[in-house]
SEKOL-59431 format. One line per 2 residues: number of its first residue (from 0); their letters; for each residue x, y, z of C-alpha. Coordinates in steps of 0.001 Angstrom, whole numbers. Example, Ala and Ser with C-alpha at 12.3 -4.5 7.8 and 13.67 -1.06 7.14 Angstrom:
<sites>
0) as) 12300/-4500/7800  13670/-1060/7140
</sites>
This chain:
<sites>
0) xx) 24384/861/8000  24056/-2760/8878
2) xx) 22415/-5581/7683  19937/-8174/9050
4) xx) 19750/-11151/7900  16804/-13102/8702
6) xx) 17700/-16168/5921  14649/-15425/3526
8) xx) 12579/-16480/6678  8692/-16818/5398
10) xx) 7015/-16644/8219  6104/-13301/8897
12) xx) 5045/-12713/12127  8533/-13642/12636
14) xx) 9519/-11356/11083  8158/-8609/12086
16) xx) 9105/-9701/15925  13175/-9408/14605
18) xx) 12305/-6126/12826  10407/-4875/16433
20) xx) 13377/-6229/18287  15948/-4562/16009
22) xx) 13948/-1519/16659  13850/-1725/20826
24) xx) 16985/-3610/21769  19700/-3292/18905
26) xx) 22358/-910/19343  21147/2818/19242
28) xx) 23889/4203/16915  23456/2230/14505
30) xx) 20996/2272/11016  19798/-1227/10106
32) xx) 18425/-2055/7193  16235/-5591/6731
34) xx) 15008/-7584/3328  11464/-9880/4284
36) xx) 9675/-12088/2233  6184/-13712/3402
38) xx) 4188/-16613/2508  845/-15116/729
40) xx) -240/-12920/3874  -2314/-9893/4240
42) xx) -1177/-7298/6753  -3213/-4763/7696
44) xx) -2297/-1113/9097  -1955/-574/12927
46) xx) -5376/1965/13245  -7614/-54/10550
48) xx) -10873/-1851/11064  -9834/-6128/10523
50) xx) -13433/-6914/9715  -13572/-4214/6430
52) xx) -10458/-4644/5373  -10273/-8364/4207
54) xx) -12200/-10927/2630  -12364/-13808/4726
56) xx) -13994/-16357/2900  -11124/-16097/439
58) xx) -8511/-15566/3177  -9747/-19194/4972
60) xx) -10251/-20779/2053  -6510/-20315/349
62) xx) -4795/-20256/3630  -3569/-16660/3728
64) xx) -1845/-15501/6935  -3102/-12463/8360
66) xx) -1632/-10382/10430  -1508/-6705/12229
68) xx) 1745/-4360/11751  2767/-1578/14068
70) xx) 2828/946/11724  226/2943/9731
72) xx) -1200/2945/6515  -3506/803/4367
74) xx) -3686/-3239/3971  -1487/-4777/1637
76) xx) -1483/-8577/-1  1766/-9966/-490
78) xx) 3145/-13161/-1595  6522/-14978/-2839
80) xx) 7065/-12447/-5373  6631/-9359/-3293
82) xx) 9811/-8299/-1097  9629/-5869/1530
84) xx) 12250/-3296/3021  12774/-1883/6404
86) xx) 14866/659/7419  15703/1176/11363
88) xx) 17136/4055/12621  17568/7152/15349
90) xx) 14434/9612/15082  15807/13168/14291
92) xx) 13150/14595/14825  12702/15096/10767
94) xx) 12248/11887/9689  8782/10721/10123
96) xx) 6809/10811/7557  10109/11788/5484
98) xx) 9204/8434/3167  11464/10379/-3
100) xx) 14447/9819/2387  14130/6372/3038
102) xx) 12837/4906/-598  15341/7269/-2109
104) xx) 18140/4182/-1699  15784/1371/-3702
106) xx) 14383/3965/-6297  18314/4549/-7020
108) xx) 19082/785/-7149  16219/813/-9046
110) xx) 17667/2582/-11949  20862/539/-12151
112) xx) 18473/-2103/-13285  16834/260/-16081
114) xx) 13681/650/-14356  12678/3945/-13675
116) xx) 10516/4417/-10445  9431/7439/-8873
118) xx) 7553/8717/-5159  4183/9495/-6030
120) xx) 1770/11173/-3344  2417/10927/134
122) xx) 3935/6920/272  4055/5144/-3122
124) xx) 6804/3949/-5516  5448/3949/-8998
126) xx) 6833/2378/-12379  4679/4809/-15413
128) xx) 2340/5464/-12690  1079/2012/-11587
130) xx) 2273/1528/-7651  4885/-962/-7536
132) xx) 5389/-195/-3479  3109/1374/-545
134) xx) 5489/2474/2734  4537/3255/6161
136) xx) 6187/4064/9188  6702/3403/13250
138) xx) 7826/5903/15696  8970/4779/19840
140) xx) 10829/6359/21947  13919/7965/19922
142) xx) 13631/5324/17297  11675/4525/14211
144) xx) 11301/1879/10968  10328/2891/7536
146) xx) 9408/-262/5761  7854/-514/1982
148) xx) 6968/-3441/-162  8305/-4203/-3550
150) xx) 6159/-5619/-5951  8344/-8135/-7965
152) xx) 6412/-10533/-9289  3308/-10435/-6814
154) xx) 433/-12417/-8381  -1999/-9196/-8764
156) xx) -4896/-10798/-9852  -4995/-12029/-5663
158) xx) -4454/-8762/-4221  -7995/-8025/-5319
160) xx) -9486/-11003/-4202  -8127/-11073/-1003
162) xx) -8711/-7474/25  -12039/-5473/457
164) xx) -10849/-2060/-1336  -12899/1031/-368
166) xx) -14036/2366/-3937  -13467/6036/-3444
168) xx) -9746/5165/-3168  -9728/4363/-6819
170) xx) -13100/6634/-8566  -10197/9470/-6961
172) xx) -7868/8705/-8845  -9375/7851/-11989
174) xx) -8952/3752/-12432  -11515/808/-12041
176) xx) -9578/-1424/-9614  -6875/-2602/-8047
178) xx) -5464/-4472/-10491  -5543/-2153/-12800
180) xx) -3378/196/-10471  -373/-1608/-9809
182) xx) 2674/-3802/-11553  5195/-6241/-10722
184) xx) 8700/-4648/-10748  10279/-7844/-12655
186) xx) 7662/-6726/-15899  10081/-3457/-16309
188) xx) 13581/-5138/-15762  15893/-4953/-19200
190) xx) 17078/-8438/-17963  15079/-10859/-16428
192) xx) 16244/-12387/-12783  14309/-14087/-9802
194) xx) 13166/-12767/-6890  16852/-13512/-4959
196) xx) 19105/-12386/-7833  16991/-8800/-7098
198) xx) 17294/-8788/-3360  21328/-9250/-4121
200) xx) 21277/-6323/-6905  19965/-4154/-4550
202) xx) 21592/-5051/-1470  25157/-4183/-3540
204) xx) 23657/-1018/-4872  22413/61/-1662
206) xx) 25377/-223/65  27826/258/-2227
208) xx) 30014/-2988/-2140  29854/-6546/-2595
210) xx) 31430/-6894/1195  27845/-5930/3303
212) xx) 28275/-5506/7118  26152/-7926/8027
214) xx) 24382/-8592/11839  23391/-12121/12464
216) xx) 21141/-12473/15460  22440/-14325/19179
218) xx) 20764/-16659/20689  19701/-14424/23099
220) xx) 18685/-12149/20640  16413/-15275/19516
222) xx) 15043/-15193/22813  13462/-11895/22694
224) xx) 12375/-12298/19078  10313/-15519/20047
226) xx) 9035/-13395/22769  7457/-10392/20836
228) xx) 6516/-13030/18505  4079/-14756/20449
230) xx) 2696/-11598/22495  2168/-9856/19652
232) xx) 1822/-10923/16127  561/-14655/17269
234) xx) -1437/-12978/19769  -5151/-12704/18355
236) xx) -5961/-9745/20712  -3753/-7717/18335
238) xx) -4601/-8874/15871  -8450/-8699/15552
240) xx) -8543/-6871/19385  -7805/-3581/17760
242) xx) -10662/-3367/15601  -13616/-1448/17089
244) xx) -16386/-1795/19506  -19493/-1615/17586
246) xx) -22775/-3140/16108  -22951/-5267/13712
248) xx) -26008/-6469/11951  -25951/-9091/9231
250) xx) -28969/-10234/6866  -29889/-12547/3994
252) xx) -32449/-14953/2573  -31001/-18217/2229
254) xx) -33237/-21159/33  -33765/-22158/3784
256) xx) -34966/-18983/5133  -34127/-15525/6281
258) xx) -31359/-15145/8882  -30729/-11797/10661
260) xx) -27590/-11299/13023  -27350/-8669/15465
262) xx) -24255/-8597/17579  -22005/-6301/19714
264) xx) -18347/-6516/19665  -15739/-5187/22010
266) xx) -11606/-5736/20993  -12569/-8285/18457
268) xx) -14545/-10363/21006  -18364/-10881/20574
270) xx) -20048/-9310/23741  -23629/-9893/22449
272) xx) -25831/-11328/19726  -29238/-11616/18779
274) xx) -30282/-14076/15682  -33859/-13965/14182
276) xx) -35636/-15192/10702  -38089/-17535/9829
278) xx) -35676/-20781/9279  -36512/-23830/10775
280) xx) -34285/-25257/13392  -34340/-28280/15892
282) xx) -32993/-26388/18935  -33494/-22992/20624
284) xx) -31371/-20206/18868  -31125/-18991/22455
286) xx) -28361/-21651/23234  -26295/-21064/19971
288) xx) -26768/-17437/21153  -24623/-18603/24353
290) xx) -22154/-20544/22779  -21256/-17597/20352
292) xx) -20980/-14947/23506  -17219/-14206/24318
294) xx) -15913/-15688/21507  -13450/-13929/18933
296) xx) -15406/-12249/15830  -13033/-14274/13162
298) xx) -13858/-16364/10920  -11616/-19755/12221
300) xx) -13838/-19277/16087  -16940/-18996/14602
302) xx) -16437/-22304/12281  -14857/-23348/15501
304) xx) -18798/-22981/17143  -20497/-23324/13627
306) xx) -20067/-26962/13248  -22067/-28359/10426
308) xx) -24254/-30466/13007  -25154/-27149/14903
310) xx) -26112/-25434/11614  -28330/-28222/10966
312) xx) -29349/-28190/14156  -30100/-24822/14613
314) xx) -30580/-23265/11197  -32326/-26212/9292
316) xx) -31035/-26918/5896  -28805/-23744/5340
318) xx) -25073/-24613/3902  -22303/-24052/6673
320) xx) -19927/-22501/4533  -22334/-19768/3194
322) xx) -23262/-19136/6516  -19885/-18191/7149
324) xx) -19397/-16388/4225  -22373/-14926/5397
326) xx) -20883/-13785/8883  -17817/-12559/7525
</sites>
């Protein structure tokens, strides 16, 4: 097995072009294995519905990156003090969805820190039953990752305030929140260390040496990482595209008046709306009607549209932001 080394790179979406590259153009015969950290992002599963799964006010209004993965599973909020592993390998055809196999290596470095942590159901690491990791996996072509997080010292109290967690996840398994579900790794250690001084614990342990065969990436390698970069986890048609074609309808009572949205989406663009309510605007709702066609359904194009002069203008005294909110 080799190592990546990406130099504690933050950005994520870079990071998940080198693991993508890793995965399609590294040497075949060979087993990588990848440490990333993020600036406080929330990445959501390949197959899941943008608009349900985050809260956007929150997301805009702290600055959290958001972003779309290749592989399954739920959406995750991670931060500074959460580290996340990838493993990249040959598909053996008994692999997938084999997550024991590839968490076994951290639950055993793990333990040579005193901290007992254990699989639980079908793709969590848990410390005394609170989740301390959620994995996931991504299958092409004779290859596949297996990638987990590792809560180390995650600040929990956002991961419920920037997600929109379906209740029945958590009445099932007999807790109130999210919060109350999970831990941060560094809370169980015998000896306290930072976030680094982990990563280097269980880099040794995992490979069994202080020497690590490490793989540092070309400049050509660069090349193609920039590439898959920008067409894919820069690329907003990913990113929000994948959600679902549906309707959407929207309603509240402002101080200002009642405000009802109706619109149709198609890959994360807005293909038709409708607005109605009794509020008292300036201009015909017909032409903000217009300008919102075609757009993407996020949150940064419709403040884009949703200036606070066309609120006024069209919506009478109703506050921007809790419009927004509102929308999204």
């Amino acid at each position: 097995m080799i190592y990546l080394e990406n130099h504690d790179e933050l950005d994520q979406a870079k990071n998940f072009a080198m693991e993508e590259y890793a995965l399609r153009f590294l040497p075949e015969d060979e087993t990588y294995f990848m440490f990333y950290r993020m600036n406080p992002s929330v990445i959501v599963g390949k197959n899941q519905n943008m608009y349900e799964e985050i809260n956007h006010s929150y997301i805009e209004q702290n600055q959290v990156d958001v972003l779309r993965r290749l592989s399954g599973g739920g959406a995750v909020y991670n931060d500074l003090g959460n580290i996340s592993f990838s493993i990249i390998t040959k598909d053996d055809g008994n692999s997938f969805q084999n997550f024991e196999k590839f968490t076994m290596p951290v639950i055993k470095a793990l333990e040579t820190l005193g901290v007992e942590a254990t699989l639980s159901g079908r793709n969590d690491i848990e410390i005394g039953g609170k989740k301390i990791s959620g994995n996931a996996q991504f299958i092409t072509k004779g290859r596949l990752y297996s990638h987990g997080t590792l809560l180390f010292d995650v600040n929990l109290d956002n991961v419920q305030k920037a997600l929109h967690v379906d209740p029945e996840k958590y009445l099932s398994k007999g807790v109130k929140s999210v919060r109350s579900r999970v831990t941060n790794i560094r809370e169980h250690l015998k000896e306290d260390m930072d976030i680094l001084g982990f990563k280097q614990v269980l880099l040794n342990s995992i490979f069994a040496t202080k020497d690590i065969p490490t793989y540092s990436f070309t400049k050509e390698d660069l090349e193609g990482i920039k590439k898959i970069e920008k067409e894919r986890y820069r690329n907003p048609a990913w990113t929000y595209g994948r959600s679902p074609k549906g309707l959407v309808t929207k309603k509240k009572r402002f101080d200002a008046g009642t405000v009802q949205f109706h619109l149709e989406t198609k890959k994360g663009f807005i293909t038709e709306i409708k607005i109605f309510g009794d509020f008292f605007g300036m201009y015909d709702i017909s032409e903000l009607e217009e300008k919102l066609t075609g757009i993407f359904y996020t949150r940064e194009a419709l403040r884009n549209v949703l200036t606070p002069d066309e609120v006024a203008r069209y919506f009478g005294r109703i506050p921007r932001d809790e419009l927004l909110d509102f929308l999204l």
